[in-house]
N, C-alpha and C positions, 0 to 999 in steps of 0.2 A: 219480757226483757230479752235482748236479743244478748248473747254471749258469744264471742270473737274470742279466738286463738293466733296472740301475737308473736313474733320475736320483737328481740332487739332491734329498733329502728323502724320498726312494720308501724305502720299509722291505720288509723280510720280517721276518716272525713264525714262531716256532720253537716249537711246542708251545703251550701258552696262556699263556706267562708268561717269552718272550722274544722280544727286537723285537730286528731290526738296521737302522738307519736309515743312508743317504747322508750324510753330514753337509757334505764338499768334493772336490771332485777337482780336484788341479791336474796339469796334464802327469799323467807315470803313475803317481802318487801318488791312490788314495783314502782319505780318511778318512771313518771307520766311529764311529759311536756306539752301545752295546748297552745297550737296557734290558731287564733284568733280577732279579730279585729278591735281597736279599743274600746268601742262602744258593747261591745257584749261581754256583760258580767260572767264573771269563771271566778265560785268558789269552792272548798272543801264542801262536804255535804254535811259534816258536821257544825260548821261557821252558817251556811245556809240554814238550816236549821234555826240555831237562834238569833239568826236572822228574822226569819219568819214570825216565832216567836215574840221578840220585842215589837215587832213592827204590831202584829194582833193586839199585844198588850197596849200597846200607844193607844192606838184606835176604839178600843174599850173605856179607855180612862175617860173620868169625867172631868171639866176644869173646875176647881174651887168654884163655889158658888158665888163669891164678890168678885171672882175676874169673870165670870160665865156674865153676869149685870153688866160688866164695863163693858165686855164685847155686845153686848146685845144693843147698848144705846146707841153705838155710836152707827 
């Protein structure tokens, strides 16, 4: 993990087409602003998270055994 020492306003840039900017820090609260392009997803890491999660879940499930028959005939 790399760890960076910002102030307010100091960014890091991530590739060519994403910036993370200081935006406030109060007490142990910072807030972050990401520019980025619309196509690349930017979430919280706990939204990512189950994110992930549901998605594995989906993909594990199996479908009921009389729609599993109807897809298979057709």
């Amino acid at each position: 993990m790399l760890v960076l020492a910002r102030r307010i306003n100091d960014s890091i840039v991530i590739g060519d087409n994403v910036e993370i900017v200081v935006v406030e820090i109060k007490g142990d609260q910072v807030k972050l602003g990401v520019k980025a392009p619309k196509d690349v997803k930017v979430f919280r890491g706990e939204i990512h998270a189950e994110i992930q999660k549901e998605n594995k879940a989906a993909s594990e499930s199996q479908l009921p055994p009389d729609l599993d028959t109807f897809i298979r005939k057709k």
